[in-house]
N, C-alpha and C positions, 0 to 999 in steps of 0.2 A: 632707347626703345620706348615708346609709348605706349602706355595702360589703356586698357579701351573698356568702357564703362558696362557690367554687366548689363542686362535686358531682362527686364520681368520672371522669372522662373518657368512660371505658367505660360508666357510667352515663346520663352526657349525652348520648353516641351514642345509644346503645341505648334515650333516651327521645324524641330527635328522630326516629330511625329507627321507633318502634312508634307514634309517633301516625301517621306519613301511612297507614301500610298496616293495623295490628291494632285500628284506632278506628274501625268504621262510620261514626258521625257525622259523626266528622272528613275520612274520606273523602268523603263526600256531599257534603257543603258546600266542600271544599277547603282546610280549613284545615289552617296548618305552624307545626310549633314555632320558632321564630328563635331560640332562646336560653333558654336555663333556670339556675338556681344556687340555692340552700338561699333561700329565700323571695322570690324575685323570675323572673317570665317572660315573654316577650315571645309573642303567637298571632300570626299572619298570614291575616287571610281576602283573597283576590285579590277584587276586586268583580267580578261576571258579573252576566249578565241575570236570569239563575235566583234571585238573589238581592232582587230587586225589589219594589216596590207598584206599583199601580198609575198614577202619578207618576212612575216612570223609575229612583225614588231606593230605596236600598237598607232592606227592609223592619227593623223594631226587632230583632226576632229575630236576623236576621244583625250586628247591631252585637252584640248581647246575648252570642251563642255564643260570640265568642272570649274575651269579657272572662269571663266564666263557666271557659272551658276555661283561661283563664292562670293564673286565683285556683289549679285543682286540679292545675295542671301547677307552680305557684309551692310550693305545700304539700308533694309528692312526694319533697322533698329534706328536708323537718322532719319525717316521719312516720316510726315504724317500720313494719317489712314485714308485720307482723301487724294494720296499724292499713289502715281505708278510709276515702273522703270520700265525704260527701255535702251537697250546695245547699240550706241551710235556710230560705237568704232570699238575695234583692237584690234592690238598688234601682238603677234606673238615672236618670239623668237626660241628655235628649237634647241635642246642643245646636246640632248644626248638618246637614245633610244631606249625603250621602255619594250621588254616580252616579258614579265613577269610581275607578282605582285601588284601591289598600288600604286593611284598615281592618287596622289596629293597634293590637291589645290589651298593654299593659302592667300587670302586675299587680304589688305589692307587701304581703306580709304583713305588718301591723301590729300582730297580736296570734297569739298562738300557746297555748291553752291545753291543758287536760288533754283539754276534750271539745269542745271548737269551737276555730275561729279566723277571724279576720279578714281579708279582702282590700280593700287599695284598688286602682281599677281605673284608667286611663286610654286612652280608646281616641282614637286620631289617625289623621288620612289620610295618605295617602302625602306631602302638604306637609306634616306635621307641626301640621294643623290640630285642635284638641281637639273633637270631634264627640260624644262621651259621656264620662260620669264617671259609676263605681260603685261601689258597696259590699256586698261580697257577705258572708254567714257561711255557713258551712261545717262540718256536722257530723264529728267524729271519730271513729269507732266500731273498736272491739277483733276484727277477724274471729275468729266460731267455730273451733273446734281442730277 
């Protein structure tokens, strides 16, 4: 298992603390950063009712968004400040359903290129059950001066 190189302190606050309040989406939906370090992060969505199908259980979307927001919260520590990400694919695979408790996204970068890179995903409930597994890529792009 690989160690993944802490991230500034001040950094790590300062990235826990801007996803719950300066992320609309994240705000919307509820989700929190648990934990972040140079190519590994943990999202936390609490399950609510809002987050449902019509079956009780927690619609793919809300499995989706966290594992999506850890791949780009997991990269934030490998990029420079002049670089942005962007979702140019995933795939998920479902594997069990979720009505209760959390759903936790764990993300780890397994590749890290010039102009993309990779995420493995693993999302579990709050027993620590495997409920989805993903694979995301992730554009890299140079921001305008």
């Amino acid at each position: 298992m690989p160690e993944y190189e802490d991230i500034a302190p001040n950094f790590r606050k300062s990235l826990i603390e801007k996803m719950k309040v300066n992320v609309p989406y994240w705000k919307l939906l509820g989700m929190e950063l648990v934990d972040v370090k140079k190519g590994w992060a943990v999202v936390k969505l609490p399950f609510e009712k809002k987050l449902t199908q019509p079956d009780g259980v927690a619609h793919g979307g809300a499995i989706f968004s966290p594992a999506d927001a850890a791949v780009a919260v997991a990269l934030l520590g490998l990029i420079d400040r002049n670089e942005t990400l962007l979702t140019i694919e995933m795939k998920i695979n479902y594997i069990k359903p979720i009505s209760e408790g959390d759903i936790i996204a764990e993300a780890k970068i397994v590749h890290r290129g010039g102009r993309t890179a990779i995420g493995d995903v693993e999302v579990r409930n709050s027993n620590g059950d495997l409920i989805a597994k993903c694979l995301a890529t992730y554009m890299i792009i140079k921001n305008k001066k």
